[in-house]
C-alpha positions as CSV (number, residue, x, y, z in Angstrom):
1,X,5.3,5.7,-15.3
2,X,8.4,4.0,-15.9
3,X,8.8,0.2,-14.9
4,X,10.2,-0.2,-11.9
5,X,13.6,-2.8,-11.5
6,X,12.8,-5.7,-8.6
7,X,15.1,-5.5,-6.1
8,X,16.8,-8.0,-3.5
9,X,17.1,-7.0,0.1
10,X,21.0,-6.8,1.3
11,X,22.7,-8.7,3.5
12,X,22.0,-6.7,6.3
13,X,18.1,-6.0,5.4
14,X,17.5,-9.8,5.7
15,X,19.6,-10.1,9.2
16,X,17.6,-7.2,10.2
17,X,14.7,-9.1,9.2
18,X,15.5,-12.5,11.0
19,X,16.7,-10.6,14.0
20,X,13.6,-8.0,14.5
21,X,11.0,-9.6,12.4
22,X,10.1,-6.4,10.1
23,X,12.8,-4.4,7.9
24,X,12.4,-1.2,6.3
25,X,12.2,-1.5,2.7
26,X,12.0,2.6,1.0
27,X,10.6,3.1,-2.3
28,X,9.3,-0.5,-2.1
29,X,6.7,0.6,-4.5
30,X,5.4,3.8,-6.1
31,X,4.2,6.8,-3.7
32,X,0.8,6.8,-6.2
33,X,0.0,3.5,-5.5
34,X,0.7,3.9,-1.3
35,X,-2.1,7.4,-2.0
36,X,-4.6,5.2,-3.7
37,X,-4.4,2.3,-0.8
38,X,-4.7,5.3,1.6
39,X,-7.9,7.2,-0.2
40,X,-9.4,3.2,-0.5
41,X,-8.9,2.3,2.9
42,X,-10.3,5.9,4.5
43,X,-13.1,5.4,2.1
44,X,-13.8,1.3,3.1
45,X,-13.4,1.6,6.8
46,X,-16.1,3.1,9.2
47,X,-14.0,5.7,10.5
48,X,-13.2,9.2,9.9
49,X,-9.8,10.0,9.1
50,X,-10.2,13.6,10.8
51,X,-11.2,11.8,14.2
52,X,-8.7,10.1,16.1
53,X,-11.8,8.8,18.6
54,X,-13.4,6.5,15.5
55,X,-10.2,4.8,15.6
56,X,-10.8,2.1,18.3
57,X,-10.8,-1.1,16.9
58,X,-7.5,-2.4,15.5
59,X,-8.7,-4.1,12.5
60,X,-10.9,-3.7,9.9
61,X,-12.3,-5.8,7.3
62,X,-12.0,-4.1,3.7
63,X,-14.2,-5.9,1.5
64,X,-13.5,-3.7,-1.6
65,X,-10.6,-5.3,-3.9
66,X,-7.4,-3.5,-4.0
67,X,-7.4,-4.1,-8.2
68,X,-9.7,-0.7,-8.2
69,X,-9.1,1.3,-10.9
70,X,-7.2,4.1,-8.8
71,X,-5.0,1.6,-7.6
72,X,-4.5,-0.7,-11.6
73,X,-4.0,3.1,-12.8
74,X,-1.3,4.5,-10.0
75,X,0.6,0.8,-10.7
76,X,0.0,0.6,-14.5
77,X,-1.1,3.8,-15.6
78,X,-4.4,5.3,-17.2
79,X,-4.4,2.4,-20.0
80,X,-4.7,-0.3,-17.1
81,X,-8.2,-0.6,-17.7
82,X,-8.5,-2.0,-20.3
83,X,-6.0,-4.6,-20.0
C-alpha cells in the first residue's frame, strides 16, 4: 500500500464544518481499513447485519481494540504484525 499524503480541509470544508457541525471528508482513509472496521463491528456487536429488527439500540459498546490485526494489516500492510 502506498503511504498516504495528510491533507488539510479547505476553506470551505472548515466553514462547512463550523456552520453544520459535520463535513464530508472522501478518501479520508483507505476503503480496506473502512472493510475491516465494518467486518469488526458486525462481528462485536449483538446484532445481525442481515436483520434490520436486531438493530434497536443506538449504541453499542465494542470492547474489542480496533489495533486487530485485519485492521494494523489494511493500514500498514501484512508486515504490521510484527512491528
Amino acid at each position: 500500500m502506498s503511504a498516504h499524503s495528510l491533507k488539510t480541509l479547505t476553506p470551505e470544508q472548515t466553514e462547512q464544518f463550523i456552520q453544520d457541525g459535520y463535513v464530508l471528508v472522501r478518501e479520508a482513509f483507505p476503503r480496506q481499513v473502512a472493510e475491516a472496521v465494518i467486518d469488526l463491528v458486525w462481528s462485536e456487536a449483538p446484532i445481525d447485519p442481515a436483520d434490520r429488527s436486531t438493530w434497536a439500540r443506538k449504541r453499542y459498546v465494542i470492547q474489542k481494540s480496533l489495533q486487530s490485526d485485519a485492521i494494523s494489516g489494511a493500514i500498514f500492510g501484512a508486515g504490521s504484525r510484527h512491528l
